[in-house]
C-alpha atoms as one frame of an Amber mdcrd trajectory, in Angstrom:
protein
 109.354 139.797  55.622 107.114 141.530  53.131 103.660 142.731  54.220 102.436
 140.208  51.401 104.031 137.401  53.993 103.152 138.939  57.125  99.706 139.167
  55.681  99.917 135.914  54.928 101.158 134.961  58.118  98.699 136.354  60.031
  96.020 134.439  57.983  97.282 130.863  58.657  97.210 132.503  62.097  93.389
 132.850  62.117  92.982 129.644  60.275  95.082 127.672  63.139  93.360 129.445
  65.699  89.967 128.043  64.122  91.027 125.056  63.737  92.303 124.544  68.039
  95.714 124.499  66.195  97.551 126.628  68.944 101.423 125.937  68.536 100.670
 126.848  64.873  98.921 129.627  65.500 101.364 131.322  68.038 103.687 130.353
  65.355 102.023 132.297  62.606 101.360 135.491  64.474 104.293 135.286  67.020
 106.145 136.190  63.716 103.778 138.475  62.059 104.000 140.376  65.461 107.610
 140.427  65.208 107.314 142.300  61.939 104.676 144.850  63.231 102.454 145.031
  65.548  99.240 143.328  65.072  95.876 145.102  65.407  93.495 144.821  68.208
  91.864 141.257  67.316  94.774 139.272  65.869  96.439 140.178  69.085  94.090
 138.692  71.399  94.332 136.186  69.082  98.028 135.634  69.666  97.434 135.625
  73.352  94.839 132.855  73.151  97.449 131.137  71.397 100.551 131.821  74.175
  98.086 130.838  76.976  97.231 127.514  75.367 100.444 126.548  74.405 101.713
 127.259  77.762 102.930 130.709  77.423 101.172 133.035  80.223 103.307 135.903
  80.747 103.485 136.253  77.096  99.839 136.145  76.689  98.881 138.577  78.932
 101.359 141.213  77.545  99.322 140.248  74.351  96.163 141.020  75.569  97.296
 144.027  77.886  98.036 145.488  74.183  94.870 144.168  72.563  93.169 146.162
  75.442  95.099 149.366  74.735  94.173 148.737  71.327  90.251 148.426  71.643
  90.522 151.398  74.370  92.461 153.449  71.308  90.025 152.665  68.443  86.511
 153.321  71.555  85.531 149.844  71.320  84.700 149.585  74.910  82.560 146.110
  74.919  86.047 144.275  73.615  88.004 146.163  75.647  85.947 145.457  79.270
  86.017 141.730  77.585  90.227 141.817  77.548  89.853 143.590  80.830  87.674
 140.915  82.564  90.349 138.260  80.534  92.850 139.762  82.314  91.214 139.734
  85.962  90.946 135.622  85.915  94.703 135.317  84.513  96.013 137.946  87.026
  93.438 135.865  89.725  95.554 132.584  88.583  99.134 133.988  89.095  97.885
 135.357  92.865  98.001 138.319  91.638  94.483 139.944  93.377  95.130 143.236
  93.577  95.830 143.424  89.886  92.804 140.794  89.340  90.665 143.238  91.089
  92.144 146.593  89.248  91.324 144.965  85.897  87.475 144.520  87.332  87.066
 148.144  87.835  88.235 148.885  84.630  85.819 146.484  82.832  82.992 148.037
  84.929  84.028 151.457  84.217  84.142 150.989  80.299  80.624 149.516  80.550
  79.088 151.571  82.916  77.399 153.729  80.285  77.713 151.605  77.105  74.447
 149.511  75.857  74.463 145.938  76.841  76.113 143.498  75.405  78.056 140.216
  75.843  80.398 142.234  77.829  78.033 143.297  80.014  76.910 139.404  81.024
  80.644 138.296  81.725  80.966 141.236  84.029  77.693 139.825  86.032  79.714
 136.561  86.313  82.614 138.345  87.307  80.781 140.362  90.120  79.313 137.165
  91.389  82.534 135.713  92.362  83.076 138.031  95.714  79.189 137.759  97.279
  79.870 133.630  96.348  82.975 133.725  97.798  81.687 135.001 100.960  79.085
 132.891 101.472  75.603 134.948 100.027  74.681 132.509  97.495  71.401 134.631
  96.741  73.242 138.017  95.468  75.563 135.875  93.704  71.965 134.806  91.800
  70.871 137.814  91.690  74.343 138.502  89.570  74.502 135.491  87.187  70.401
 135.558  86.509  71.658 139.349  85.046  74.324 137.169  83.284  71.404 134.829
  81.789  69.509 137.732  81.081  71.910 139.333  79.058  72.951 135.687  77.274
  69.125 135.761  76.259  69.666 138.354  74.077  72.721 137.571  72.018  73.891
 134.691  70.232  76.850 133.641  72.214  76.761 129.788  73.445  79.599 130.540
  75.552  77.887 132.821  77.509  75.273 131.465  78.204  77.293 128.282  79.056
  79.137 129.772  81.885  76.062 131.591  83.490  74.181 128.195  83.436  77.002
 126.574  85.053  77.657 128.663  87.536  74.187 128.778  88.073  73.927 124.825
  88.405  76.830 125.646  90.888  75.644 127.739  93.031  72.283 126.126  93.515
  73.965 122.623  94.579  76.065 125.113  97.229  72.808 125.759  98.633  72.018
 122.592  98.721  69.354 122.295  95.535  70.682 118.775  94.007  68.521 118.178
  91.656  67.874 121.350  89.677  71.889 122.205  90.164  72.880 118.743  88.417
  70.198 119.421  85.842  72.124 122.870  84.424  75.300 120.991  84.587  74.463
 117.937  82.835  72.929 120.391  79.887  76.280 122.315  80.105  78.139 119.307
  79.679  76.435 117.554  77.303  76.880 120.994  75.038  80.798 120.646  76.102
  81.367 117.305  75.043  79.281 117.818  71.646  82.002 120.750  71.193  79.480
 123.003  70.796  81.392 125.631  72.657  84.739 127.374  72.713  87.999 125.809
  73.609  87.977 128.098  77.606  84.613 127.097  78.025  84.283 123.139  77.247
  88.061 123.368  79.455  85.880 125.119  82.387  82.657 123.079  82.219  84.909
 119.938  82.287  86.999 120.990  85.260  83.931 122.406  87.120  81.906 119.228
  86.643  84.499 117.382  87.683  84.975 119.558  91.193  81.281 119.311  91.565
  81.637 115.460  91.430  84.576 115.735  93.783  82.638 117.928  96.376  79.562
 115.546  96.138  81.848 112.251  96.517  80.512 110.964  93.512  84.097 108.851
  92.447  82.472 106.796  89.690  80.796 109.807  87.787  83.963 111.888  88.497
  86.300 109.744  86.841  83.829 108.980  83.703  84.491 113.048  83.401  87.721
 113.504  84.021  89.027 110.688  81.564  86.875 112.650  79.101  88.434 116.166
  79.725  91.929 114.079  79.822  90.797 112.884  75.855  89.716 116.318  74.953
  92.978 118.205  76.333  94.943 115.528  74.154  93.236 116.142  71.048  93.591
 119.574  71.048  97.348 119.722  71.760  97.453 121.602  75.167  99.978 122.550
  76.895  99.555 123.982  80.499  95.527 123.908  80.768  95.839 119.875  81.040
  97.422 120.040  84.206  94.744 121.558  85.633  92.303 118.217  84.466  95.111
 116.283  85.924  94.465 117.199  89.592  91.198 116.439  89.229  91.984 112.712
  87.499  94.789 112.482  90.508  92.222 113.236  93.150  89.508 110.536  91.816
  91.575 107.785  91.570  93.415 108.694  94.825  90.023 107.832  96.008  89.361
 104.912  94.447  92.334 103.053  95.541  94.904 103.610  92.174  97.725 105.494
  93.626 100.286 104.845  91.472  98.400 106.587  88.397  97.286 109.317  91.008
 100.989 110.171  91.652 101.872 110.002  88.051  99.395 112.245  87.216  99.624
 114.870  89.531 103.648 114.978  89.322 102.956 115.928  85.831 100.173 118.651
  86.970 102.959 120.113  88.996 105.141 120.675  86.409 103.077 121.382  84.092
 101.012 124.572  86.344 104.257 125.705  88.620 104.727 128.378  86.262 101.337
 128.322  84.344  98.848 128.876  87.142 100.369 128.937  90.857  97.142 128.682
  92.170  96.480 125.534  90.205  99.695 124.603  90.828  99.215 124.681  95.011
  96.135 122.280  94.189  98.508 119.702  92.767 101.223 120.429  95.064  98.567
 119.588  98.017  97.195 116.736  96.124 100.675 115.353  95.718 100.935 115.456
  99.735  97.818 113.733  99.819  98.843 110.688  97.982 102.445 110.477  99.789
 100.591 110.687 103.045  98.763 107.598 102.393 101.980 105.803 101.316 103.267
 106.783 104.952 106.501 109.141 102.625 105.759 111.544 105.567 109.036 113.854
 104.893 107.685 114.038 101.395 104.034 114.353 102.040 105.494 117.432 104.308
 107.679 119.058 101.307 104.455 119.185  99.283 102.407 120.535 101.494 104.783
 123.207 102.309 105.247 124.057  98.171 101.473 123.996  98.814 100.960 126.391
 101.581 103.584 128.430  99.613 101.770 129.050  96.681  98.226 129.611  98.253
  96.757 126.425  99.740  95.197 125.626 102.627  96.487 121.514 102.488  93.827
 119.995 104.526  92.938 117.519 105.585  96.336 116.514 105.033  98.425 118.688
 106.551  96.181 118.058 109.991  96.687 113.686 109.393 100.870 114.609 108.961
 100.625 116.289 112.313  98.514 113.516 113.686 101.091 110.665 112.166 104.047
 112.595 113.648 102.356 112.567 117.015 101.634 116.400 117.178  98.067 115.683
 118.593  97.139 119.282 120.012  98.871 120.841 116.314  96.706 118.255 114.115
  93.731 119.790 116.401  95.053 123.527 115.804  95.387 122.715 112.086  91.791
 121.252 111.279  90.113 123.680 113.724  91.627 126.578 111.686  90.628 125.225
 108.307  87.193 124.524 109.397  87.033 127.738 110.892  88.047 129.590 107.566
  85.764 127.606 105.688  82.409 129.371 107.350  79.591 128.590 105.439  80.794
 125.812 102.633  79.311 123.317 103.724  80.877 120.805 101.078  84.002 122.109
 102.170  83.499 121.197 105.640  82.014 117.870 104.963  85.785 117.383 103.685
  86.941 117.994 106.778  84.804 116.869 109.262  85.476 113.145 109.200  89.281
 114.299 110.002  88.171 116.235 112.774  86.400 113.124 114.456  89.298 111.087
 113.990  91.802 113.650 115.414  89.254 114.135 118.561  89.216 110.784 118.729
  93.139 110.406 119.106  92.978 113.624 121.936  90.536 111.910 123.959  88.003
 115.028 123.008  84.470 113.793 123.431  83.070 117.328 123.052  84.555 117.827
 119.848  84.539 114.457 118.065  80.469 114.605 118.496  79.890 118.167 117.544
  82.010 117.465 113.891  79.544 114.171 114.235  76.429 115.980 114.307  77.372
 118.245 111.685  78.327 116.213 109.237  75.145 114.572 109.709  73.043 117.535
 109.116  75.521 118.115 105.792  74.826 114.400 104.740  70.640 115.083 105.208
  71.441 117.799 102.751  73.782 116.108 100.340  72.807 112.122 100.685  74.843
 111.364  98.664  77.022 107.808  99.484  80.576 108.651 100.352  79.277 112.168
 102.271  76.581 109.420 104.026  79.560 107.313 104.988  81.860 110.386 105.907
  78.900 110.540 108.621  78.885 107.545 109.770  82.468 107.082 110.388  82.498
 110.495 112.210  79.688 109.382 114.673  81.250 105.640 115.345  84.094 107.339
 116.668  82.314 109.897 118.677  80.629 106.736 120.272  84.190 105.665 120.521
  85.670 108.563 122.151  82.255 107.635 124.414  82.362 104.744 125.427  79.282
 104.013 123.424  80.279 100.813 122.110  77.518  99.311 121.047  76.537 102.901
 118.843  80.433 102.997 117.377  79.557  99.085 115.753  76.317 100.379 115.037
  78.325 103.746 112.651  81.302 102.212 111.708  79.935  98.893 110.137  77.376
 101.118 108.307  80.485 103.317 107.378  82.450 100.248 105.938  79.234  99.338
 104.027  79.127 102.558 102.002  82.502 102.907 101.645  82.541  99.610  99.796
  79.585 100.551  97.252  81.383 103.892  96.293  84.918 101.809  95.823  86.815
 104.055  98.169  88.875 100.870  99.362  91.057 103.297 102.105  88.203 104.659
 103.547  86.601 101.388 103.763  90.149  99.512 105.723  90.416 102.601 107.901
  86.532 102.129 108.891  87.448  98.869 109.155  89.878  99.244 111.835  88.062
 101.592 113.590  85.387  98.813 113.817  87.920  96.280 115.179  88.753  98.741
 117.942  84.809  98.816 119.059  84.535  95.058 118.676  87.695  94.652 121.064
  85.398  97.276 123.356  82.279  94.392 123.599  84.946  91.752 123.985  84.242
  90.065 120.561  87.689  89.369 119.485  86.476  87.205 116.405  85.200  89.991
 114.629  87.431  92.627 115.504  90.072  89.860 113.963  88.204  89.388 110.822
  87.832  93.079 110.033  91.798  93.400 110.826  92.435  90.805 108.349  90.408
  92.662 105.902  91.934  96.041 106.423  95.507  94.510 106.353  94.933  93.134
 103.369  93.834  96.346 101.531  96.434  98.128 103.239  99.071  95.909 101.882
  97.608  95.878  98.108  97.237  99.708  98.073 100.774 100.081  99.580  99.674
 101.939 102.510 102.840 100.588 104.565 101.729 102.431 107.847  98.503 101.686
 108.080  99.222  98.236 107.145 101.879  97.787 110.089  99.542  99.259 112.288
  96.748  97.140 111.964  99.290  94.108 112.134  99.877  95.447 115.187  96.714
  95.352 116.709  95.817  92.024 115.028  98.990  90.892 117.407  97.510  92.137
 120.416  94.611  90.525 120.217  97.033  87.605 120.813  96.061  85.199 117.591
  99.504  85.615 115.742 101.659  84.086 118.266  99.292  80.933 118.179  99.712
  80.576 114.504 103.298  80.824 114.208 105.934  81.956 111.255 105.794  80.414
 107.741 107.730  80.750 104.521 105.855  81.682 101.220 106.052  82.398  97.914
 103.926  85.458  97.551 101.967  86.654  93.981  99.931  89.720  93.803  98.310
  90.550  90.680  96.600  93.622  89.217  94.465  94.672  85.919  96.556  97.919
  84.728  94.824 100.633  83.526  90.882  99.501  84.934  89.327 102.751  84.861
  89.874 103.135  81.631  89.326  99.866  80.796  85.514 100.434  82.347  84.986
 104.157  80.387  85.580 102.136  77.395  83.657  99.373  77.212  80.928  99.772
  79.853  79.915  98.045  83.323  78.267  95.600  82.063  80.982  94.559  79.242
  83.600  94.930  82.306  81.476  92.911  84.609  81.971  89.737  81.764  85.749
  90.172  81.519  86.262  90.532  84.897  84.338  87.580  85.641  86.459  85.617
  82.954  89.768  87.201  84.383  88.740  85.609  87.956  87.613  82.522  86.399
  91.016  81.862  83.968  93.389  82.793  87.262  92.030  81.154  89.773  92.361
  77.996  87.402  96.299  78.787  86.875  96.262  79.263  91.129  94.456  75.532
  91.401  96.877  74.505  89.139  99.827  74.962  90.725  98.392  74.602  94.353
  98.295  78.655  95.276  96.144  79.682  98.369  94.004  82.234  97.056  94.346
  84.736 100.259  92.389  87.793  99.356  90.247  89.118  96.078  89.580  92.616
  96.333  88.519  94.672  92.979  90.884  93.405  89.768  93.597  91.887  92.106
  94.525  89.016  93.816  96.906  88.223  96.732  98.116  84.420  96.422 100.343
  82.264  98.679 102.637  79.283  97.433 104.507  76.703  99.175 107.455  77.282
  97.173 108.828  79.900  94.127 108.969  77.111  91.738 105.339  76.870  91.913
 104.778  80.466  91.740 107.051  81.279  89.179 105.073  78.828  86.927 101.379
  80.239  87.555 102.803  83.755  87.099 103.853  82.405  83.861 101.063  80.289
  82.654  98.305  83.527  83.872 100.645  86.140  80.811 100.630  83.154  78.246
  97.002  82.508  78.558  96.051  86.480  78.545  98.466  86.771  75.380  97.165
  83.430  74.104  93.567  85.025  74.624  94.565  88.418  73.152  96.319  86.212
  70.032  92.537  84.618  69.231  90.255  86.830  70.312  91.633  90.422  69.825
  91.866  91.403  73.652  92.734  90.303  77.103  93.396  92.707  80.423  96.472
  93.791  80.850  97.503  91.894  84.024 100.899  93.048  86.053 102.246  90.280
  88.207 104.691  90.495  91.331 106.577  87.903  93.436 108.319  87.559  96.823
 109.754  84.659  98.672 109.523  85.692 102.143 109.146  84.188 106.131 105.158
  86.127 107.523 102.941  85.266 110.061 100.587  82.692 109.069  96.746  83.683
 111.037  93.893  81.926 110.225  93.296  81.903 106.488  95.627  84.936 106.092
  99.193  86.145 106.409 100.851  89.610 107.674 104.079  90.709 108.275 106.803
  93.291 106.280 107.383  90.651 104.085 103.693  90.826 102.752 104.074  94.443
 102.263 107.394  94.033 100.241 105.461  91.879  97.644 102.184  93.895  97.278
 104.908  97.042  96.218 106.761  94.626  93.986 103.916  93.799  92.112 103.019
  97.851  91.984 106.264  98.299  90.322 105.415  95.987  87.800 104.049  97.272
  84.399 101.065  95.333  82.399 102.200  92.393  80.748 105.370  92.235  83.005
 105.925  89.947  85.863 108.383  91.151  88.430 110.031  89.171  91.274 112.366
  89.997  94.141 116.099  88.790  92.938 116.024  86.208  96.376 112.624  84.758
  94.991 114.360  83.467  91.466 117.311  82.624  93.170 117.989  78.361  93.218
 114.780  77.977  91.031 116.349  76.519  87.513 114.955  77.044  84.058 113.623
  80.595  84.684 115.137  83.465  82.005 115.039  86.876  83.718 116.934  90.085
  83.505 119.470  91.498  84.279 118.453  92.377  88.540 117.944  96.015  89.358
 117.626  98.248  92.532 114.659  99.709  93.228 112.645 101.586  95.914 109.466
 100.079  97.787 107.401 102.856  98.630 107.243 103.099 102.080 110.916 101.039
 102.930 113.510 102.458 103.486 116.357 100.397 102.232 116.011  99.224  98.184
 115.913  96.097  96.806 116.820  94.150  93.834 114.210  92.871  91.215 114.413
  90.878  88.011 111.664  90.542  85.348 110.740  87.512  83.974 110.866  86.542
  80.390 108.092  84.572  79.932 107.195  84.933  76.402
């Protein structure tokens, strides 16, 4: 190559690298490199390009030699800049001694040199250890030198991440209002793309966290489908992993599990060699979701790829012990976290609900109300809803664990309550059962039955097979089933695919309408062909027929009308449809029983658009086109099962 070329070469690199063109730019100056070795600021250039294309190894040899090169040529400010660079991606391969090697040599090159941008990164840098630790007013006194500094240049960035982490740190110590008010101006500056491609990444992921540690669901996922949209745009490769833990986590949370384990599979392959540390959050978050599904030999693999790569998987890893029986280890295991955690008190408002519940099971009145009264102190700190009803749960079961039945109804039907307005639809069957229990305690079978049949039926729809058969269970003990005997239905779940979304884009009040209109049009196809409407929870419905002829032709008629709709009017919901002729236990207006499980994870299999039936349900019914039968596995069975689609277009 002549230098003309290389030249050349290293100028479309610059122009890529302005334009968030990364796989170009590495391109570019990957081969100008090649040809000889670029000077100090096209190679930091070339590492920016590696690490966003997914390259981190190569990128920090890049900037190890940018750094040489600055130190060669006296420009100390760049060089401290590579040097504090270098720190976070040593800090994101574990690598803390090196991390912390890097931060003595940034603080050495500036520790006579004037001030300059430099100078305010290494503030934000030295806050991280006092922070860490727990002094949240030297870590102030660190990034108000940061703001200082930011004053007095023109660098948005800058100034950016000291007012974040400033926002940060003031909702740690427990300043709401003037910590969401920094954050809010961050972001808004973020998502105008008024700021570099690192920064808008970190604001995103930090907002995000920040909803996540305040258990604000709704404002979380508004966020992290916007950091999803920006990572996309700018052809990432690596870094979007990172905004898929935090998507994963949100809409583990509100009920969408599926998505949440697509998602986070993807994190984990995306960050296993990228960022290990990141990589340990997916891993854990992965374990999370399994856990729920009651895969506990999975949930158990991830959390140990977890724990391997730094993570402390909790509350998870405490719940596994608890659902394997290992009471006294599941007390061990939460006690330890909690323990580590010291003075976060978001953290421990994570953990504290798990703690209750895990007294609870050990018969530990002592502890169960001293996690109680904490969290309640945490939640007159940070009021907000989910953290409120975090509290609440933990002191109904204290007054379990008791004998305080009258308090435990008191907690846990305020806990259910709260749970329901932040759309955390686990949280809310769990609290749920845990009310049952104290209404069985006051002898008022009636209700504990009624919020049974609630939880069961959220259990079943999420596909939380364990909790599901365990409520069953208790519903059975209260001796109702038996009366109501065995019957043999035809069963149709149904689900809007892709609802978050759906909501980001158009608005609540826009989704309100065509939700309402979805409701209306299927409950007219479930009159129609005489279907028992069973349950209605968010964008689904469970629905019972008296035969698979009948159910077979609703399913149909509810995906002509939406395409019929879509046809004259430009849109309709994607709806996904599953069937399953089965025997369950008929109680009162509802029915329970493995069978009911086996259709709510058929109709999770199913895509949008796409009804999907269990090859016994089609079976004998005449005039019905469907493919060719496959196996598949329902989450939380352990034998497979073969389903057709239906053609009915």
């Amino acid at each position: 190559m002549t230098k003309g070329a290389v030249a050349g070469g290293i100028e479309a690199g610059r122009d890529a690298l302005a334009r968030h063109a990364w796989p170009e730019a590495y391109e570019h100056l990957a081969s100008a490199n090649a040809e000889a070795p670029l000077d100090a600021e096209n190679m930091e250039g070339l590492a920016k390009a590696a690490w966003w294309t997914g390259r981190p190894n190569e990128s920090i040899e890049a900037r190890e030699r940018a750094y040489a090169a600055y130190v060669e040529r006296g420009d100390k400010a760049c060089a401290a800049f590579c040097a504090l660079t270098l720190r976070r991606q040593y800090a994101t391969k574990n690598a803390g001694s090196v991390a912390k090697g890097w931060l003595a040599r940034a603080e050495q090159l500036l520790n006579e040199e004037p001030e300059s941008t430099s100078t305010g990164y290494l503030e934000i840098a030295r806050a991280s250890g006092p922070w860490g630790s727990g002094d949240l007013d030297a870590a102030l006194d660190h990034i108000d030198l940061a703001i200082r500094v930011a004053s007095g240049f023109d660098d948005a960035d800058l100034r950016a991440f000291a007012t974040m982490y400033r926002g940060m740190i003031l909702v740690d110590k427990g300043e709401l209002e003037g910590g969401w008010a920094l954050m809010e101006e961050v972001s808004a500056s973020a998502a105008g793309g008024e700021l570099g491609a690192y920064t808008t990444g970190a604001v995103f992921c930090n907002v995000i966290s920040m909803c996540r540690d305040l258990a604000d669901y709704r404002r979380g996922s508004e966020w992290a489908d916007a950091a999803k949209r920006w990572c996309e745009r700018h052809a990432m490769t690596g870094f979007p992993g990172v905004c898929r833990i935090h998507r994963a986590e949100i809409m583990r949370l509100l009920g969408s599990w599926d998505e949440a384990e697509a998602e986070v599979r993807r994190a984990c392959e995306e960050l296993r060699e990228f960022s290990p540390s990141q990589a340990a959050q997916a891993y854990h978050e992965l374990g999370e979701v399994r856990l729920r599904m009651g895969d506990l030999e999975a949930a158990a693999a991830a959390f140990k790829q977890a724990h391997e790569l730094g993570e402390d998987p909790q509350p998870g890893l405490a719940l596994l012990r608890l659902a394997e029986g290992k009471t006294d280890a599941a007390a061990a295991s939460i006690r330890r976290s909690l323990d580590e955690e010291g003075w976060n008190r978001l953290a421990r408002a994570r953990l504290l609900p798990f703690q209750a519940e895990i007294a609870r099971a050990a018969a530990d009145p002592a502890t169960a109300r001293a996690a109680a009264d904490e969290l309640a102190q945490i939640a007159g700190e940070y009021p907000t809803a989910a953290i409120r009803a975090g509290a609440e749960y933990a002191s109904g079961l204290a007054h379990l664990v008791e004998a305080n039945v009258g308090g435990a109804v008191k907690h846990l039907r305020r806990a259910c309550q709260l749970w329901k307005e932040v759309d955390a639809p686990y949280e809310a069957a769990t609290s749920a059962v845990a009310l049952a229990e104290a209404h069985v305690a006051e002898g008022d079978r009636e209700a504990a039955a009624l919020e049974l049949q609630t939880a069961i039926s959220t259990f079943e729809r999420l596909g939380a097979s364990p909790a599901a058969a365990r409520a069953t269970e208790m519903l059975e003990r209260l001796g109702r089933r038996d009366a109501a005997g065995r019957a043999v239905r035809t069963f149709l779940f149904t689900d809007i695919v892709g609802s978050s979304a759906l909501i980001q884009a158009i608005g609540d009040g826009a989704w309100q309408d065509l939700r309402r209109w979805h409701d209306e049009s299927l409950r007219l196809c479930f009159a129609g062909h005489r279907g028992e409407e069973v349950d209605h929870a968010g964008d689904g419905f469970f629905v019972a027929f008296a035969d698979a002829r009948g159910a077979l032709a609703c399913a149909v008629e509810i995906q002509r009308k939406l395409a019929e709709h879509r046809r004259a009017h430009g849109f309709a919901p994607q709806v996904r449809i599953g069937l399953h002729a089965t025997e369950a236990t008929r109680d009162g207006d509802g029915y329970a029983g493995r069978g009911v499980h086996e259709a709510a994870r058929i109709g999770a299999l199913a895509e949008g658009g796409e009804i999907l039936a269990s090859l016994e349900t089609v079976e004998g019914v005449e005039g019905v086109a469907v493919s060719e039968p496959r196996e598949v596995e329902l989450k939380g069975f352990a034998d497979r099962r073969a389903v057709v689609a239906i053609n009915w277009a």
